[in-house]
N, C-alpha and C positions, 0 to 999 in steps of 0.2 A: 788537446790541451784543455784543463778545468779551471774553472778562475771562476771563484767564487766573487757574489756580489752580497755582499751582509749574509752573509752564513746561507745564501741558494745558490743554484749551481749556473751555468748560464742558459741550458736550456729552459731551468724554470723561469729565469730572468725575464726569457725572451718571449714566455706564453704570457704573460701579463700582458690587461691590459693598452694598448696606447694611449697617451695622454696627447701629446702635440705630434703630430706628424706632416712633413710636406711631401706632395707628390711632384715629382716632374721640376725640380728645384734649376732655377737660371743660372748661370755660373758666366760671370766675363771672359774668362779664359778656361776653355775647355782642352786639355790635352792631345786629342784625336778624333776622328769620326767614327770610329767601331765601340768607344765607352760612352755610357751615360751613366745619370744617377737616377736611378728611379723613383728614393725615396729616404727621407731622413726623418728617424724618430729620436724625438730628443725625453726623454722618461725619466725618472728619480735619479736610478743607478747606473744610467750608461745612455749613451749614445751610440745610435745604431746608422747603420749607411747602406743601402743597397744599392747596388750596381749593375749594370746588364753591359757584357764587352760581345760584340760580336767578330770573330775570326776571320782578320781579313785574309781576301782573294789573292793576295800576292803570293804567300806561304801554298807550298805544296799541300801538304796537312789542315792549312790554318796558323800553322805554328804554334807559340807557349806566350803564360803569362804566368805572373806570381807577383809578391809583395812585400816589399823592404818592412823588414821588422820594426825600423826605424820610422814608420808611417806615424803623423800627427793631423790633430786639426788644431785650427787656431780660430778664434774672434776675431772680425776684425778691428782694428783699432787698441789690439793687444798682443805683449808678447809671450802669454802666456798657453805654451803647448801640451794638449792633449795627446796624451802618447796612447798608439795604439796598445789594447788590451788582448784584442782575439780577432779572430777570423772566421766565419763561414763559407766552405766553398772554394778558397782559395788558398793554395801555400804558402808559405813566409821561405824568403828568398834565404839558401841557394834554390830551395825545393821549386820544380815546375810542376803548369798542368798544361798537359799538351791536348792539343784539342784533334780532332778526328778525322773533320774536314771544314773545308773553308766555307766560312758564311754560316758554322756551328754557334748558335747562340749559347751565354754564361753566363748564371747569375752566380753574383757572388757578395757577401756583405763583411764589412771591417764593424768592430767593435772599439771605441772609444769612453773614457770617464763622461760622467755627466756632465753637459754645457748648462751655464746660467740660463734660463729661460727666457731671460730678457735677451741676449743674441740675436740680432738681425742678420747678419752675413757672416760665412767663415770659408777659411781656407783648407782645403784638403789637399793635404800634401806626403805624397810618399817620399821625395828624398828632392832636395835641395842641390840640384847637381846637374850638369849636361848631361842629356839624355833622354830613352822615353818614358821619363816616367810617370805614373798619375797623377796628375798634380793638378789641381780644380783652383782657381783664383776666386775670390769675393760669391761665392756661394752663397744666394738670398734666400733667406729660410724664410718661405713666403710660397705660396700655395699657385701652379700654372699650369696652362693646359697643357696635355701629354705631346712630348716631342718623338721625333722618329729618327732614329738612327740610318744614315743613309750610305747604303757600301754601294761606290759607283763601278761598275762593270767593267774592267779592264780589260778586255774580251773583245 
């Protein structure tokens, strides 16, 4: 998929420099213990989200992921949704990526419109519904030490 931002493409988008970036961002509500964020750049023309899922041990393979088209972020304290624009990495649902084997690390990043700079926290949210979906709560865009994803040993 191409989706131009002011007449570039998004990989030129994406080589520009960063302006604001968080590493290691806290979220109140984290959906699972195999996803994290690794890192949110927030820049002119878009915002950018990376991710690392690791494939848990229960699935033969590892199992599959992918991602509702219908993905947004929001501010908080507004009702005003960023709908997602593109993806790296990862499918847009029905489409899967099935992974190989269990405990296979994935990075993967979603593409959103630009956020106000002044934004302190946001919601990242792929679908609004029972289920397992990604969905991050109150996300502080504010700079912390690196966390670790931790798959316990069923075993």
């Amino acid at each position: 998929m191409k989706t131009n931002f002011k007449n570039e493409t998004l990989e030129e988008v994406l080589t520009k420099p960063e302006s604001y970036v968080f590493e290691n961002p806290i979220s109140q509500y984290t959906p699972n213990e195999h996803l994290g964020i690794e890192k949110i750049s927030l820049e002119d023309d878009f915002t950018r989200i990376d991710f690392v899922y690791i494939a848990p041990k229960q699935y033969i393979n590892g199992g599959w992921i992918q991602i509702d088209a219908g993905c947004f972020i929001r501010p908080i304290g507004s009702e005003v949704r960023y709908k997602m624009v593109s993806t790296i990495n990862i499918p847009i649902a029905p489409a899967k990526y099935y992974f190989k084997s269990k405990g296979q690390v994935h990075h993967f990043s979603l593409i959103f419109p630009a956020l106000p700079k002044n934004v302190k926290q946001i919601d990242i949210i792929e679908k609004l519904a029972e289920g397992t979906f990604f969905n991050f709560f109150r996300v502080a865009l504010q700079h912390n030490a690196p966390t670790l994803i931790r798959i316990i040993n069923e075993n």
